[in-house]
C-alpha positions in Angstrom: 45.6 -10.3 -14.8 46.1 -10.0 -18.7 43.7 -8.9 -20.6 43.2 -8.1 -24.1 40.1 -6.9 -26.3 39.9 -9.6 -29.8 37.8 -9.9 -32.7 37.5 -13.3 -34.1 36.5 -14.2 -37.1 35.9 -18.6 -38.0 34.9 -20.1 -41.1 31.3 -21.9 -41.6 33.2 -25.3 -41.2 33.9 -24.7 -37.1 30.9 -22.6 -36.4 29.6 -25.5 -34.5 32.7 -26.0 -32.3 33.1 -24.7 -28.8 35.6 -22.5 -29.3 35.0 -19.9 -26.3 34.1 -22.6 -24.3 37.6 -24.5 -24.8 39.1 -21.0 -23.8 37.5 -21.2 -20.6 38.4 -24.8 -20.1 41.4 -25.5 -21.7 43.3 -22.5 -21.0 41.4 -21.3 -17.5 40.5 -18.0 -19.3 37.1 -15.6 -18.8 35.5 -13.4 -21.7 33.6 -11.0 -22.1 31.4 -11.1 -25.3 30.9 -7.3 -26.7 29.7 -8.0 -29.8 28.8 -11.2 -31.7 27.4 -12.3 -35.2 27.2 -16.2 -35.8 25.3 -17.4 -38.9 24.4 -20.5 -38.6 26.6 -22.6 -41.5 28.5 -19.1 -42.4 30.9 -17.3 -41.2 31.0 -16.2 -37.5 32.2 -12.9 -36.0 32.6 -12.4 -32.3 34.5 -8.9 -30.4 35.5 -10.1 -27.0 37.4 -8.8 -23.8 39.7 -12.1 -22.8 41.1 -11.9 -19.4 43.8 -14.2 -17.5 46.8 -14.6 -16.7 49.6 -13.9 -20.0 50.6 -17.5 -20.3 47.3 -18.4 -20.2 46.5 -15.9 -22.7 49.1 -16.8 -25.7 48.1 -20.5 -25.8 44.8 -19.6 -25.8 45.3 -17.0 -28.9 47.8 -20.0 -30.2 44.9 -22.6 -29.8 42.7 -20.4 -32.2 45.1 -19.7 -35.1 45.7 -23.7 -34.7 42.0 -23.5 -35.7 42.7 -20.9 -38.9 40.4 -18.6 -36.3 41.4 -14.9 -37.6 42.9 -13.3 -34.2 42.7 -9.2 -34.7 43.8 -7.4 -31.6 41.8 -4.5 -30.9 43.9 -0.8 -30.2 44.1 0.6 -26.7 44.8 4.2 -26.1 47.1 4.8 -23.4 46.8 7.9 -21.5 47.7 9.2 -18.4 46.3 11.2 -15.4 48.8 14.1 -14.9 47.0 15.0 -11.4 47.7 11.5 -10.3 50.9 11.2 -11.8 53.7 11.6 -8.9 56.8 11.7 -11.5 58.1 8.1 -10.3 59.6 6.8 -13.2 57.8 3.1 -12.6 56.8 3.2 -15.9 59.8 4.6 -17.7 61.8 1.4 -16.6 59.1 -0.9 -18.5 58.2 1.0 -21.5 59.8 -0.9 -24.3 58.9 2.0 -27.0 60.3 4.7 -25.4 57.0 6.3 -25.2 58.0 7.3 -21.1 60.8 8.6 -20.4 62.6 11.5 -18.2 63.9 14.0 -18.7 67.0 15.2 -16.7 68.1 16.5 -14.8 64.4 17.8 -13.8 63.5 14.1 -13.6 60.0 14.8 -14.8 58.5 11.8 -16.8 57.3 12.9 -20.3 54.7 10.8 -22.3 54.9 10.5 -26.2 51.4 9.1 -27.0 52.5 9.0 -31.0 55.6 6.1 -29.9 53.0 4.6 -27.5 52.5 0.8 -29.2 49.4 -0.2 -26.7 51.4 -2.7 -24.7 49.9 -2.1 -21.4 53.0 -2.4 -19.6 53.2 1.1 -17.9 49.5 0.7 -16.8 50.1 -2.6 -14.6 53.7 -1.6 -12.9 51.8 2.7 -12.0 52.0 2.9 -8.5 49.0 5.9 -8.7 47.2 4.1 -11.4 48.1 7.3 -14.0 48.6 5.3 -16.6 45.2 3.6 -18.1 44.3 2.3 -21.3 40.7 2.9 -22.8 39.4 1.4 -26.2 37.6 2.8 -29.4 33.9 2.4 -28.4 33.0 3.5 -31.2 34.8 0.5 -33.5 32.5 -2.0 -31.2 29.5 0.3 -31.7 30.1 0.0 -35.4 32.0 -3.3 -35.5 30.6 -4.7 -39.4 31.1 -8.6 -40.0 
């Protein structure tokens, strides 16, 4: 399962479409709303979790731009659990940053949160589940339109 946190922000002139339902429909997504403002003829503002699988996912995203729907992707911090951590290396082999990696010949896995882009790969393939990614609460708390 893929799943990303969006903001979207549409123009007044497809304020009236159903644009979260065609995601559901269309593209055999789910959502999450977090935070919404729609005016009624104005511009509409909507922070949502959408889940499925990545295929899914990208024509979905590519379905909204279609529509001149404003896509922002909303930063994930990656962190990991160093008491659940077992030093496998799963992640190392995935991370296409360089963000995990080992060092030898210790073979102990580092992590270098500052080359970390937010990909989410390392948190799908951790056999213990160390690896999890957490977002800014605070930026939906505060989210402005």
């Amino acid at each position: 399962m893929y799943s990303k946190i969006i903001v979207l922000r549409f123009q007044k002139e497809i304020i009236d479409k159903p644009i979260v339902s065609n995601l559901v429909r269309k593209y055999n997504l789910s959502f999450n709303i977090l935070k919404a403002t729609v005016y009624p003829r104005r511009q509409g503002v909507m922070v949502l979790e959408l889940s499925g699988r990545r295929e899914d996912y990208e024509q979905g995203i590519k379905y909204l731009k279609n529509l001149n729907v404003q896509v922002t992707h909303v930063a994930q911090d990656i962190t990991r659990d160093e008491e659940k951590c077992y030093q496998c290396g799963a992640c190392t082999a995935i991370c296409p940053t360089g963000a995990l990696y080992i060092i030898r010949p210790s073979m102990e896995v580092k992590f270098d949160s500052e080359k970390c882009s937010g990909c989410e790969l390392c948190v799908r393939v951790c056999p213990p589940h160390a690896m999890n990614a957490s977002i800014d609460n605070d930026f939906i708390a505060n989210f402005e339109t």
